[in-house]
C-alpha positions in Angstrom: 1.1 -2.2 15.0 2.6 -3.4 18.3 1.3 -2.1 21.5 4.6 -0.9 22.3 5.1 1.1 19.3 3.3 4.8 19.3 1.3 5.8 17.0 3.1 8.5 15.2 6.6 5.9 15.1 3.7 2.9 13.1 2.5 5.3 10.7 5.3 7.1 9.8 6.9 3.3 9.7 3.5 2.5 7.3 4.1 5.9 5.2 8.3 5.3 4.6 7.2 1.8 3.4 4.5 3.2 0.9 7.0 6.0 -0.7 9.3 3.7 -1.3 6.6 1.1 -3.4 5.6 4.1 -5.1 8.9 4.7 -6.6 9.7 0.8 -7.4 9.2 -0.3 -10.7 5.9 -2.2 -11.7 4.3 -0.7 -8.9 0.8 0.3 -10.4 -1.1 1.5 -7.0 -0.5 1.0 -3.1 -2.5 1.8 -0.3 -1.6 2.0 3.8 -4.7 1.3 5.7 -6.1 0.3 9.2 -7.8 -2.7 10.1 -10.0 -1.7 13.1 -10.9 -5.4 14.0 -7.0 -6.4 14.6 -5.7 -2.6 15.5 -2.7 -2.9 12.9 -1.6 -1.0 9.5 -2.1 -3.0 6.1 -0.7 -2.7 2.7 -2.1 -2.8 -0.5 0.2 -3.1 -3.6 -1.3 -3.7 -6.9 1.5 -4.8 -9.5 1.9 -4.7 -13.0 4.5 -7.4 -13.0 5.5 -10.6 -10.7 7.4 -8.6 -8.3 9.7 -11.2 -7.1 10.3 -12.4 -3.3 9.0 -9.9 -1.2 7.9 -10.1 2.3 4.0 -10.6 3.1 0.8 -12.3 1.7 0.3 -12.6 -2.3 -2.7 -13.2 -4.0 -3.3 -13.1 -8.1 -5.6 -10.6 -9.4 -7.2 -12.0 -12.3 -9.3 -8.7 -13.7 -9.5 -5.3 -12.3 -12.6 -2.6 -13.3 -11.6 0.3 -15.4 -13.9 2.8 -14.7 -12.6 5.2 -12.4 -9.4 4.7 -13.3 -8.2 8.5 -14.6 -9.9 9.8 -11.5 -7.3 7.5 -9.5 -4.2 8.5 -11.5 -4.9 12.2 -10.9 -5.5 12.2 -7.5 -3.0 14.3 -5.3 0.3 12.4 -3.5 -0.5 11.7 0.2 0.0 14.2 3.0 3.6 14.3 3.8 
């Protein structure tokens, strides 16, 4: 988030970005969070696939927990 931006223009930038990695293929979860230390929006994407070139960091998850995991599926979309 630059301190130029507002705030409604970075998360509505933040929001766009996560609708549209809901809809793409392989996608299995993503998030759009706030790290309070730095003052900027991050983005979580969870994949099912190699997702090709894509801007930002990549890391390899190795194993993920189940439990929990129905509860995440039904929760509601995010507020629009």
């Amino acid at each position: 988030m630059h301190s130029d931006d507002g705030l409604d223009d970075a998360l509505a930038a933040g929001l766009r970005a996560v609708r549209w990695l809901r809809a793409a293929d392989g996608v299995h979860s993503t998030a759009l969070a706030v790290d309070a230390q730095r003052w900027e929006f991050v983005q979580f994407t969870l994949w099912t696939q190699d997702p090709g070139e894509i801007d930002g960091t990549r890391y390899e998850v190795l194993h993920t927990s189940v439990p929990g995991l129905a509860d995440l599926a039904a929760a509601p979309p995010p507020v629009e």
